[in-house]
C-alpha positions in Angstrom: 16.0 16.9 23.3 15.8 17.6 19.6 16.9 14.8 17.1 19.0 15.8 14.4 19.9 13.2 11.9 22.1 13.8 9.0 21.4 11.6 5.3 24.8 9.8 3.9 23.9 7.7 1.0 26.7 4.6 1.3 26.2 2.4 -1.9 23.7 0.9 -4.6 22.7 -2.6 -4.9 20.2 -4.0 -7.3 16.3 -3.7 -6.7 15.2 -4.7 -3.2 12.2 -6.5 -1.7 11.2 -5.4 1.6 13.0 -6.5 4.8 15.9 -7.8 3.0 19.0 -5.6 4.6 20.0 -6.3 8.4 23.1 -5.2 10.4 25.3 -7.6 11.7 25.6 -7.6 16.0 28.7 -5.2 16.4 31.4 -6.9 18.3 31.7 -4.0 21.4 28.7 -1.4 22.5 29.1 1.6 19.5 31.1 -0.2 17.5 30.7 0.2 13.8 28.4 -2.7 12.2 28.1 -4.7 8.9 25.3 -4.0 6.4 24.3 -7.5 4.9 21.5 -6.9 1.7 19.5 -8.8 -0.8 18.3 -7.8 -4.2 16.1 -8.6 -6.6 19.3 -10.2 -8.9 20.2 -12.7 -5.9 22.9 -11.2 -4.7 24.0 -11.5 -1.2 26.3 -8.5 -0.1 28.0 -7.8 3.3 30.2 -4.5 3.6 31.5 -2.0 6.1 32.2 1.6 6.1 35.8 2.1 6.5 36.9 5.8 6.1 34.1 6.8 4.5 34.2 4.3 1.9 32.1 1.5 1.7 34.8 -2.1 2.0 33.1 -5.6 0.7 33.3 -8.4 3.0 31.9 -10.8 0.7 29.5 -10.9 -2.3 27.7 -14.0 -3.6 27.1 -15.0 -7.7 23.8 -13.5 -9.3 21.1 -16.5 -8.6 16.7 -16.1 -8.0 15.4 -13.1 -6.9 15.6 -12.6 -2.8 12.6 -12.0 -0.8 13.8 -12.3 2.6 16.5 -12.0 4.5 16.8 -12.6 8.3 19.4 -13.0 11.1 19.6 -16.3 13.2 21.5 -18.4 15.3 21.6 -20.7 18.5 18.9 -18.9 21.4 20.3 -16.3 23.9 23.5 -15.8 21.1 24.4 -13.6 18.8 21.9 -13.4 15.9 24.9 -13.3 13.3 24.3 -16.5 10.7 22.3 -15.3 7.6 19.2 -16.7 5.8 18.2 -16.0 2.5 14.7 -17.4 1.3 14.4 -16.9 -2.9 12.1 -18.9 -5.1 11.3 -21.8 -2.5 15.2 -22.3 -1.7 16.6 -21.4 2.1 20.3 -20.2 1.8 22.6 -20.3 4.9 25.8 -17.8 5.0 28.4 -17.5 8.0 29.3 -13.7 8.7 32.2 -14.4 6.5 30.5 -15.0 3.6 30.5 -19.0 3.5 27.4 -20.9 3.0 26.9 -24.0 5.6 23.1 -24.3 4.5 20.9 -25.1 0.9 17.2 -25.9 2.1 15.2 -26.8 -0.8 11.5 -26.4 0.9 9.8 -28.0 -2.2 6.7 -25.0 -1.8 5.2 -24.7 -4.5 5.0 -21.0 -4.1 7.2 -18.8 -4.0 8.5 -18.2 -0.4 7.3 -14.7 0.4 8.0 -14.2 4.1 10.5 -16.1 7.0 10.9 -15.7 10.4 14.2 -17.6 11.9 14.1 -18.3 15.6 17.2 -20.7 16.6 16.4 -24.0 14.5 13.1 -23.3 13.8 12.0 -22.1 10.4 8.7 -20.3 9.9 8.0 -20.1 6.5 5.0 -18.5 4.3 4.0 -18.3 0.5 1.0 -16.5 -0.6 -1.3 -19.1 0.6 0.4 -21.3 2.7 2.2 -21.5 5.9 4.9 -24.0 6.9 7.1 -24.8 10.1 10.2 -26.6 10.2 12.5 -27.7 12.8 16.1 -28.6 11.7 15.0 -28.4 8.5 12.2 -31.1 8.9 8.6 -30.5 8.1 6.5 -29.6 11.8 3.3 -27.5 10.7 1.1 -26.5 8.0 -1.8 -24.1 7.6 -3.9 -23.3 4.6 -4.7 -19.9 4.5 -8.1 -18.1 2.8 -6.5 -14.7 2.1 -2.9 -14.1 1.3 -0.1 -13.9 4.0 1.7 -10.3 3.7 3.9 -11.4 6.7 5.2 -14.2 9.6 6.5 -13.9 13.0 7.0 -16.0 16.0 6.7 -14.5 19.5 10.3 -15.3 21.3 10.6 -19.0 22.0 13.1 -18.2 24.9 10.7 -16.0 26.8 7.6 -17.7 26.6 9.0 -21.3 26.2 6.3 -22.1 23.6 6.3 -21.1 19.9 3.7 -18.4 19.3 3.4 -18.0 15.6 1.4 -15.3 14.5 0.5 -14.9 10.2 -0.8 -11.1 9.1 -3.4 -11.9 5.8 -4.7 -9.7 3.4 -8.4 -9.8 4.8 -7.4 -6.9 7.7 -6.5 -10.1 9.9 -4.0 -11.4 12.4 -4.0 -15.0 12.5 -2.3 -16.8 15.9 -1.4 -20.1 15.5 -0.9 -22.9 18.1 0.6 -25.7 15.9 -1.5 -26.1 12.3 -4.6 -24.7 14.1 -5.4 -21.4 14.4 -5.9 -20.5 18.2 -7.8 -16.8 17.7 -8.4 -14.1 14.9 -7.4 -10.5 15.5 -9.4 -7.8 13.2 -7.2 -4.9 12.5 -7.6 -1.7 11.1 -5.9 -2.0 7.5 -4.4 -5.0 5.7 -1.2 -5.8 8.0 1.8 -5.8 6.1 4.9 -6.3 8.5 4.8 -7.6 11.8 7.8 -7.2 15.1 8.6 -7.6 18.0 7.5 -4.8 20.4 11.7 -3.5 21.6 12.8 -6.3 19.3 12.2 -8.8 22.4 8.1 -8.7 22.5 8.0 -6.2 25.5 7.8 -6.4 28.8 5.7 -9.5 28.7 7.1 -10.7 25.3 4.1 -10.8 24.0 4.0 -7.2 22.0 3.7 -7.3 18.8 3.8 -4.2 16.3 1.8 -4.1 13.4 2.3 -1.8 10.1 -1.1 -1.7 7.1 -0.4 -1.1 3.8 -2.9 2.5 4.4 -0.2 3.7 6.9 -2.2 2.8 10.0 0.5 1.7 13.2 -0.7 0.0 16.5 0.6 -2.3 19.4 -1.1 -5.6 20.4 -0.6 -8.1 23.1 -1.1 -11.6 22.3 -1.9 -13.7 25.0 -2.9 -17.0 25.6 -6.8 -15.8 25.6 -7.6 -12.7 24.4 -5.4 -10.2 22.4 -5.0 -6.9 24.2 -4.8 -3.5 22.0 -3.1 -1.2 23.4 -2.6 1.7 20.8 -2.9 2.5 17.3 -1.7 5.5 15.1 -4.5 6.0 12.7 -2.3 7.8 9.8 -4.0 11.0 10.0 -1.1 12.8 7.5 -2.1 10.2 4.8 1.7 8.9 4.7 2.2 5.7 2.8 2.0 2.4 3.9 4.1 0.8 5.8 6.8 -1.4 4.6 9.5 -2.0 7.8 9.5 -1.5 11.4 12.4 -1.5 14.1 12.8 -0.4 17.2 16.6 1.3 18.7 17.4 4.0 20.8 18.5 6.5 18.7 17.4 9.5 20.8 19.9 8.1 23.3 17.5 8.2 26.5 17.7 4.6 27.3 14.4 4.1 25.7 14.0 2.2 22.6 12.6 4.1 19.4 10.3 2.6 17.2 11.3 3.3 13.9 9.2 2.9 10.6 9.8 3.4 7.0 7.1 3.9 4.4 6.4 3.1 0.8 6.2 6.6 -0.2 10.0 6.9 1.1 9.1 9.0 4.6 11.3 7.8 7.4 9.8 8.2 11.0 10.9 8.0 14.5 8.6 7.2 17.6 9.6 8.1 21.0 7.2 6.6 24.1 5.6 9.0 26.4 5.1 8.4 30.3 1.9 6.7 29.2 3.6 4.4 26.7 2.2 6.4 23.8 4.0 6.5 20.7 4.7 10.6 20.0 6.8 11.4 16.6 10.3 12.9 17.3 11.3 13.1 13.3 10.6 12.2 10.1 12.6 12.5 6.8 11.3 12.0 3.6 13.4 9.8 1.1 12.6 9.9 -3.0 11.4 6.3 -3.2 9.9 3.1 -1.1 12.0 2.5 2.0 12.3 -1.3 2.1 14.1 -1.9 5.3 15.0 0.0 8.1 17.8 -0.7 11.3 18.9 1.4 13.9 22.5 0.7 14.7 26.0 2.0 14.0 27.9 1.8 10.7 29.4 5.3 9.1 31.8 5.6 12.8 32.2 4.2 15.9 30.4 6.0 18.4 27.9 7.6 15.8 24.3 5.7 16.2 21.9 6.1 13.0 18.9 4.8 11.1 20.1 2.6 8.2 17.5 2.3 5.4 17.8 0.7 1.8 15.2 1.7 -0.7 13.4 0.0 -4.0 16.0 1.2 -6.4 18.8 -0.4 -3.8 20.4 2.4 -2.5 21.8 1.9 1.5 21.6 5.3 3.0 21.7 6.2 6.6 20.5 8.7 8.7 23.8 9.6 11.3 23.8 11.5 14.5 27.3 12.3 13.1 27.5 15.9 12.8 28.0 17.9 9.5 30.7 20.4 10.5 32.8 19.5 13.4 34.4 21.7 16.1 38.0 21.5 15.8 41.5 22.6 16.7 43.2 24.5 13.9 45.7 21.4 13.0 42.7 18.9 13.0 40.8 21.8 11.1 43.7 21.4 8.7 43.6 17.6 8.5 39.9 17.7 8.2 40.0 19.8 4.6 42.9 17.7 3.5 40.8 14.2 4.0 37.9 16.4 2.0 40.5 17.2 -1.0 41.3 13.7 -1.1 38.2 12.3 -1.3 36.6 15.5 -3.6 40.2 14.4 -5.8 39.1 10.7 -6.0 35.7 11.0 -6.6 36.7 13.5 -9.9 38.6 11.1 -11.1 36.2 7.8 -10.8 34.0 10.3 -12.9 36.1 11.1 -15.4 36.9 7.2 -15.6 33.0 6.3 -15.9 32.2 9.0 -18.4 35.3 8.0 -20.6 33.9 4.3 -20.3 29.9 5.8 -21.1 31.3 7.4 -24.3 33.6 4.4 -25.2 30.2 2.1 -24.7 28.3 4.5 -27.0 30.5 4.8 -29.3 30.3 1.0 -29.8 26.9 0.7 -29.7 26.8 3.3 -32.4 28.9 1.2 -34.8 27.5 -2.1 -33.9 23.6 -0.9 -34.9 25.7 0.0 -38.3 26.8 -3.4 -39.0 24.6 -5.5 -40.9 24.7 -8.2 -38.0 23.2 -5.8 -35.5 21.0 -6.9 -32.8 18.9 -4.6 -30.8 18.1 -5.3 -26.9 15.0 -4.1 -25.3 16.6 -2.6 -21.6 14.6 -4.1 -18.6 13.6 -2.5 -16.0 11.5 -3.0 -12.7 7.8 -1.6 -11.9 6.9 -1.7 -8.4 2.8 -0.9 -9.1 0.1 -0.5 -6.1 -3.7 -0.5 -7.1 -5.3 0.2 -3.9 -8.6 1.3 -2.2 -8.7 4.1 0.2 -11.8 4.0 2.4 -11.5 7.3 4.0 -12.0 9.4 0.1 -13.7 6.5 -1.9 -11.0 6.5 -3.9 -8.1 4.3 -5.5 -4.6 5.3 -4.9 -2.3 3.7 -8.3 1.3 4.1 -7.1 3.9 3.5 -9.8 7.3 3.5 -8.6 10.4 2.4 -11.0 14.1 1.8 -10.7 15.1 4.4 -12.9 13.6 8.2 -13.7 10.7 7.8 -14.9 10.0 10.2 -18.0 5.9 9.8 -18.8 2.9 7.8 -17.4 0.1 7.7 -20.0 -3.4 6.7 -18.5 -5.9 5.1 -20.6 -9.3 4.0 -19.5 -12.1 2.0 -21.1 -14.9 2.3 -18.1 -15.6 6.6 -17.1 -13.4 7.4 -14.2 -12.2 10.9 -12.3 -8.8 11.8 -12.0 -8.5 13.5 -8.5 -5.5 15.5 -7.2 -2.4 14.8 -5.0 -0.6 16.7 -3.1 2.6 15.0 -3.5 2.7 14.8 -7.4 5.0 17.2 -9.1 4.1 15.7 -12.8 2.5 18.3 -15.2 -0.6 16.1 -16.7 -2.3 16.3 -20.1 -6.0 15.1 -21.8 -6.5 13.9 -24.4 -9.9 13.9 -26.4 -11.0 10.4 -26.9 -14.3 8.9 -28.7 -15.7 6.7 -26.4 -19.0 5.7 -28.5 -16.8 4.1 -31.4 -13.3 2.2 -29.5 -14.2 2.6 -25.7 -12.2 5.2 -24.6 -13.1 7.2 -21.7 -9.8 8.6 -20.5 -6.4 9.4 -21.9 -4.0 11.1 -19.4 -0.4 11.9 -20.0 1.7 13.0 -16.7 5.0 14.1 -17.4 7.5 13.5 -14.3 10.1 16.4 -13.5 13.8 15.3 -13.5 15.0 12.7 -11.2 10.9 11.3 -10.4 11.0 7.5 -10.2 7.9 7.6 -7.8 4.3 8.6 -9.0 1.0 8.6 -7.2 -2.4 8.8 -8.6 -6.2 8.9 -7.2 -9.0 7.8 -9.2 -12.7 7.6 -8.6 -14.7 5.2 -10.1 -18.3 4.8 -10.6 -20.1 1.3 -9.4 -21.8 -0.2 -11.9 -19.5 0.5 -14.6 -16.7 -1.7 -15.3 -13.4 -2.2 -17.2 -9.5 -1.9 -17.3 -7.2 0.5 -16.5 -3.6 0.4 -18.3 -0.5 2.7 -17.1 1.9 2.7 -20.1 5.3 3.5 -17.9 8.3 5.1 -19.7 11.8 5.6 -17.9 13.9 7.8 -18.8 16.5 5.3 -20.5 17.7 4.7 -24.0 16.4 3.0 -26.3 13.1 3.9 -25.8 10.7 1.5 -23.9 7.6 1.4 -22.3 6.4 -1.6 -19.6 2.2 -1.7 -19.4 0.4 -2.4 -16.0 -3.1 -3.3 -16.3 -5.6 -3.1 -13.4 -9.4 -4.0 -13.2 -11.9 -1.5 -12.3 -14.5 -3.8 -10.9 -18.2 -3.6 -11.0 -18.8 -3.0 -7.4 -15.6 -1.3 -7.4 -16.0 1.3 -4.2 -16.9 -1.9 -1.8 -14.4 -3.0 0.4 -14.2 -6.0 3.0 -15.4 -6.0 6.5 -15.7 -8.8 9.1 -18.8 -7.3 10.9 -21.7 -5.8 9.4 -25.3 -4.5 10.8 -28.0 -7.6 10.5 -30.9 -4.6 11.3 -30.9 -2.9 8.6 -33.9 -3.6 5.9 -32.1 -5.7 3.3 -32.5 -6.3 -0.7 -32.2 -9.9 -1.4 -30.9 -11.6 -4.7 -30.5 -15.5 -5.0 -28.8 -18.1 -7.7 -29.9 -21.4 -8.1 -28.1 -23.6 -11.0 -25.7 -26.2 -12.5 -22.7 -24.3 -11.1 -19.6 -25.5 -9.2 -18.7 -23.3 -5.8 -15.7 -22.6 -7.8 -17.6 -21.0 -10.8 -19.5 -18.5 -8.0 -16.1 -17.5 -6.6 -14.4 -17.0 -9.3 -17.9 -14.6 -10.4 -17.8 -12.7 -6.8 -13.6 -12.3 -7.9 -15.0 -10.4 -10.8 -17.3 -8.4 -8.8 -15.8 -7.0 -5.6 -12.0 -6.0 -4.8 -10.5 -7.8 -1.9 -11.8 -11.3 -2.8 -8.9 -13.7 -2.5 -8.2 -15.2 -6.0 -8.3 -19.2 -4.5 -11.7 -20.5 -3.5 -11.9 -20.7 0.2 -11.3 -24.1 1.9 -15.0 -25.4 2.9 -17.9 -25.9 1.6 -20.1 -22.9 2.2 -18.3 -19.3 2.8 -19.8 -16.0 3.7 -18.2 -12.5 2.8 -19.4 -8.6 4.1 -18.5 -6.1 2.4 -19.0 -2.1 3.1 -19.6 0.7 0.4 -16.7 3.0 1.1 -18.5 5.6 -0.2 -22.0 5.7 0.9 -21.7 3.5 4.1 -24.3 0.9 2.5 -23.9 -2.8 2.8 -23.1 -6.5 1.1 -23.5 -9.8 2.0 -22.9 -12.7 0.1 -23.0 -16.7 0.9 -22.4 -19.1 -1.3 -21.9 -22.6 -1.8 -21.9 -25.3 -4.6 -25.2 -24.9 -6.9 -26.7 -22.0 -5.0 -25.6 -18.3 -4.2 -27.6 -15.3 -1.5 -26.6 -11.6 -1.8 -28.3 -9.1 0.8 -27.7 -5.4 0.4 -29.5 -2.5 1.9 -28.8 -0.6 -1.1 -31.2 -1.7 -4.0 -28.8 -0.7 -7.2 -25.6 -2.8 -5.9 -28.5 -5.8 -5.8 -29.1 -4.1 -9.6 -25.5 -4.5 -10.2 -24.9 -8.0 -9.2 -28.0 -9.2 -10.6 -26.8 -7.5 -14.3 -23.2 -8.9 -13.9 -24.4 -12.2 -12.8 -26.2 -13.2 -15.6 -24.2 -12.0 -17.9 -21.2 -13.7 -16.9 -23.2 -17.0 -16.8 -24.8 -16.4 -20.3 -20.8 -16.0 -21.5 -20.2 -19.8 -19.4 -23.5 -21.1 -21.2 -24.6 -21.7 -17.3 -28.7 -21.6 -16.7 -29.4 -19.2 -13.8 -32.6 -19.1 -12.0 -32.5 -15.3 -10.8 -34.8 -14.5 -7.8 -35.4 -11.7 -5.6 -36.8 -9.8 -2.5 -37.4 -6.5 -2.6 -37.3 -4.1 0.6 -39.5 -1.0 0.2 -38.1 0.4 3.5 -34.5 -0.2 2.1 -34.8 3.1 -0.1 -35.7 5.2 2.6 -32.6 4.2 4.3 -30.3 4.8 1.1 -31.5 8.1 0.8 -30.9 8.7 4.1 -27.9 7.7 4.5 -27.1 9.8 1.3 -28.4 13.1 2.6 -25.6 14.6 4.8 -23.2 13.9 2.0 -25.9 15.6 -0.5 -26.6 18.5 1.5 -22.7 19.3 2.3 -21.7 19.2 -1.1 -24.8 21.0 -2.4 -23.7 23.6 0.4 -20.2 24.0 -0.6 -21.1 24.4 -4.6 -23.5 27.3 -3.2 -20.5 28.9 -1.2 -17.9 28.7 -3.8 -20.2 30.3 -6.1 -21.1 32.9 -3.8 -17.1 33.4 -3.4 -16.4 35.9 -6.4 -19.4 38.0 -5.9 -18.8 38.8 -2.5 -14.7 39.0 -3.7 -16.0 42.3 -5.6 -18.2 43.7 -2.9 -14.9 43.8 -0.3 -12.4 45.3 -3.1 -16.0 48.1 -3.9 -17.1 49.0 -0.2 -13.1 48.3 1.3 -14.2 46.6 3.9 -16.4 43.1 4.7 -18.7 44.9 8.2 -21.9 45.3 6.1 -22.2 41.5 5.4 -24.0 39.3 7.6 -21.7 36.9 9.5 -22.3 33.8 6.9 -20.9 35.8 4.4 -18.0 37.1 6.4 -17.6 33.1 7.1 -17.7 32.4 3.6 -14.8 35.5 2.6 -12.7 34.1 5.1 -12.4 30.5 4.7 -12.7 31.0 0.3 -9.1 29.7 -0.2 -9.9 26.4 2.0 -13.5 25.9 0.1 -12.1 26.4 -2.9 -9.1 24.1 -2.4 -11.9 21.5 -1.0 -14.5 21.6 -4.4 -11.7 21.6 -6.7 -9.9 17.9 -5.0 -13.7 16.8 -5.2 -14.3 17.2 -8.9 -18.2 16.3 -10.2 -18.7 14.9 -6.5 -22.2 16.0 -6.7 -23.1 15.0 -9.9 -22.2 11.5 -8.4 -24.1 11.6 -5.8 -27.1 13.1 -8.2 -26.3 9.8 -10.6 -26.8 7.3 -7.4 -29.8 9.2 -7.1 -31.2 8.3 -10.2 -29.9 5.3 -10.6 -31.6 4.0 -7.2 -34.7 5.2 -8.4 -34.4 3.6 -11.8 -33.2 0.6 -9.8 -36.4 0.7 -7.6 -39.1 0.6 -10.8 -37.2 -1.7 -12.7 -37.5 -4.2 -10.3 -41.2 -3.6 -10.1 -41.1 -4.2 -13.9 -41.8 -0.4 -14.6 -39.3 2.0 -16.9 -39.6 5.3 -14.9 -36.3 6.7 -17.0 -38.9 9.8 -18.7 -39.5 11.1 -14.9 -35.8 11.2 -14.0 -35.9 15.2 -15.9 -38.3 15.5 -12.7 -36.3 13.7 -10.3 -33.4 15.9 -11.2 -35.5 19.6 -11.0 -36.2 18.2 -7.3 -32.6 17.5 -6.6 -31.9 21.3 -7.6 -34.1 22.6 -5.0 -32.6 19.8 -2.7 -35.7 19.2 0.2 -34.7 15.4 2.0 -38.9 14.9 2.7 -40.3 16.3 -0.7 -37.1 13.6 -2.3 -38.9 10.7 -0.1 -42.3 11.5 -1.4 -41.2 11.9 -4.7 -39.8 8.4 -4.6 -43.0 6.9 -3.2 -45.3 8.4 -5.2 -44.2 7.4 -8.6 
């Protein structure tokens, strides 16, 4: 059975955070539903569609921004009384629109997540996680990484509370209490967590997961072990995932999983006979879907997924057909309701654009009065400064309320600007003088008509450090500009891991000196990505990290007074060593620097750089090869002379060269870790080797992996 869903956009609210729009339980099966939302102005609106047009029920006075909003009620009832968490307040609402509930939580962090399951509160802030029953404080955890989301495994079902906290550090956390019972390693930072069929399952104890680098899987917590039991791996490259539901909208009595993304695509799981998730649809939206529902609000009878996006808008996704097969008198009705509405909606325009040009005619004569004020117009930046391990790259998505009309990209530290597939913006350089104000890059990318989403891929080089700054103009008058700033850090292509392999020859670098464990952290902060911000509770703490892009490894333990780093890679020992000491020297903090050195260690670099070196080296040759043997085919008219390689080569050209253009000076990088591993080598031996690397380099053309080895261990 095909699904065929048709888009109707039903209103705009104010900026939304995700999972902050739910549908009230419809009073009879099919029955149209109410849309309750939050936004980012604290606004609290509940409406229904009623002939097409979108009726209030009730809207509540602007107040603190709304992070959350969820459903609750008594158990085994309907889930109909709704919960607003902004700042570190709880708000209570009746379907009606009356509050019977002010819970001041006295967190002092904002609250970002909540799960409401009958009088029990689960609550999160960035670090912390509370539990209150009947308002009254239960439960408390500290967390060492931040908490993206909260859930609690159905009370009813399992007759104990379950909760379950998905952190930043690619970890699922289940609680029993204030304790944590077991840690479950998934694949990407977990975003949004819920319940398997909205019940937990068969067993109750399914729970879905979404990563912010679009990866999808199902996992059964049980008492002992957790059981995985299947994982979408994100092979497209979609966004991340910001909401999850499941409904039947295929209408096989089988519930759908549906997800929404943060690059707007809308998608629609169906199960197998295995239980394997297989896509049915998808539908791509301009902007961050924030929430998602399945249910039934345009008409009665009509199911559909109901969405609301970043910017606010509430659109839904019908099984409602377009064009309608009809008797000629309900044919007739059916273009009369259509001149009607087309009537109506002329003349709210014609209202609004009288009402624009009144407005700007008065703001025209009040910047003419000598008592004129000007206003800079806000606006919200949703920003995302992100890692991909798959490319070695960073992703910067810049997503904003309004049009966007430019990005401009400026760069103190050297980094690449890589292609995307999905971005429409024409982009400009700018020649910069980086020896006299620090200037690497300057990018302009101006956005087509109507872009308020923009996605970027950098590459940066380890080693070298700095900021990044997006300067972000909308489209909207007067002119303004909002600037996000993000730090390229020194080990900048290393990303967190939980396991790494203790065989390998490792590099080791230790710190001794008058330095608080907080001092060190807040160093190893300004080294790697994915460090959380707070020091970690404890006295001692150990972190492994993973080069994304040569598979070579960190770790680092550290305590109050004393700090060990072990790398198989001698230049990210280089690195840290370099950083280290200079950040001390700025703190006026004596270091005593010591080190072991791993001969073996650069053996295993190099070969662990070969395939990558001999692929790309490969591909340059190929694309090369690719006009030359162009003008043989259009000479001799045909390609049977060549030897099969070459016919190979002819054949694929457009997908080589589509591949060496998205990997711009790939090689070179790999030719500069190269060198810089065997400067790194010799310095540590107290030797400058920097007049051989002209050598080194001639080698590297004529690319042999042995007569690289010897090279290394003969000078």
């Amino acid at each position: 059975m095909d699904l065929n869903l048709n888009r109707a956009d039903y209103l705009q609210v104010g900026v939304t955070s995700q999972k902050t729009m739910k549908l009230l339980p419809a009073s009879k099966h099919r029955a149209t539903q109410k849309v309750v939302v939050g936004d980012h102005d604290g606004v609290v609106m509940c409406f229904g569609m009623k002939k097409g047009e979108a009726v209030t029920v009730f809207k509540t006075l602007p107040g603190q921004k709304i992070a959350r909003l969820e459903l609750g009620g008594a158990l085994n009832t309907p889930q109909e009384k709704i919960f607003i968490a902004a700042g570190s307040e709880i708000r209570g609402f009746t379907k009606r629109g009356k509050q019977f509930l002010s819970f001041e939580t006295n967190l002092t962090e904002s609250i970002k997540a909540m799960h409401i399951s009958g009088s029990d509160l689960f609550l999160s802030a960035s670090y912390i996680y509370n539990h209150y029953c009947d308002c009254k404080d239960q439960h408390y955890y500290l967390s060492g990484d931040k908490i993206n989301d909260v859930i609690c495994l159905p009370v009813e079902r399992l007759l104990h509370e379950v909760p379950v906290l998905a952190c930043q550090d690619r970890v699922l956390r289940v609680l029993q209490g204030s304790d944590v019972t077991y840690e479950i390693e998934v694949p990407g930072p977990p975003t949004v967590l819920a319940l398997h069929n909205g019940n937990g399952g068969d067993s109750g104890e399914d729970l879905l997961f979404g990563t912010s680098d679009g990866k999808l899987g199902l996992i059964q917590i049980t008492t002992s072990k957790p059981i995985h039991k299947w994982e979408i791996r994100n092979e497209k490259k979609r966004g991340g995932i910001l909401c999850v539901d499941s409904f039947d909208i295929v209408g096989d009595g089988v519930k759908d999983l549906l997800v929404g993304r943060d690059d707007g695509m809308v998608e629609v799981y169906s199960f197998d006979n295995a239980n394997e998730p297989v896509l049915r649809f998808d539908h791509t939206l301009s902007e961050s879907v924030t929430s998602i529902q399945g249910g039934c609000v345009g008409k009665d009878g009509y199911d559909e997924i109901v969405v609301s996006t970043y910017s606010g808008w509430i659109t839904g996704l019908t099984t409602e057909p377009v064009h309608k097969e009809s008797g000629p008198g309900e044919e007739l009705k059916f273009n009369q309701e259509m001149q009607n509405k087309i009537s109506s909606l002329r003349s709210e325009l014609e209202q609004l654009q009288y009402k624009v040009l009144q407005e700007r005619e008065k703001y025209q004569q009040s910047s003419q009065s000598s008592k004129a004020k000007s206003a800079v117009p806000s606006f919200s930046v949703n920003d995302k400064f992100t890692l991909n391990k798959d490319d070695a790259s960073y992703s910067l998505i810049l997503e904003v309320q309004t049009a966007i009309d430019n990005v401009l990209i400026q760069s103190d530290v050297p980094i690449d600007l890589l292609d995307v597939d999905k971005n429409s913006a024409v982009v400009s350089f700018s020649s910069c003088d980086s020896e006299s104000n620090d200037n690497f890059l300057l990018a302009t990318y101006r956005c087509q008509a109507n872009t308020t989403r923009l996605e970027l891929k950098i590459r940066s080089i380890e080693g070298q450090y700095g900021t990044l700054q997006a300067y972000v103009t909308p489209r909207i008058q007067p002119k303004t500009c909002q600037v996000r700033q993000y730090h390229i850090k020194p080990l900048s292509l290393h990303q967190r891991t939980h396991f790494i392999d203790h065989d390998r020859p490792m590099n080791t670098l230790t710190l001794t000196g008058q330095f608080s464990f907080s001092e060190l952290h807040s160093w190893v902060v300004f080294c790697m990505p994915e460090v959380p911000e707070k020091p970690p509770a404890g006295e001692c703490v150990t972190f492994y990290f993973q080069n994304t892009f040569l598979d070579t490894q960190l770790e680092s333990t550290y305590r109050k007074g004393e700090g060990v780093f072990k790398s198989d890679n001698i230049s990210t020992i280089s690195i840290l060593k370099d950083v280290l000491s200079k950040e001390a020297t700025k703190r006026k903090i004596n270091l005593n620097i010591s080190y072991e050195i791993n001969e073996i260690s650069v053996k295993h670099t190099l070969k662990l750089i070969h395939p990558k070196l001999e692929y790309q080296l490969l591909l340059a040759k190929k694309v090369q090869l690719i006009d030359a043997l162009k003008e043989l085919q259009v000479h001799e008219g045909n390609t049977n002379f060549l030897i099969p390689e070459y016919r190979c080569i002819l054949e694929e050209a457009d997908h080589l060269q589509e591949e060496y253009k998205k990997q711009p000076a790939h090689l070179e990088r790999l030719y500069g870790m190269i060198t810089d591993l065997f400067i790194d080598k010799f310095k540590f031996k107290g030797t400058n080797v920097k007049t051989k690397v002209p050598l080194l380099l001639e080698i590297l053309d004529s690319y042999d992996q042995n007569a690289l080895i010897a090279f290394f261990d003969a000078a």
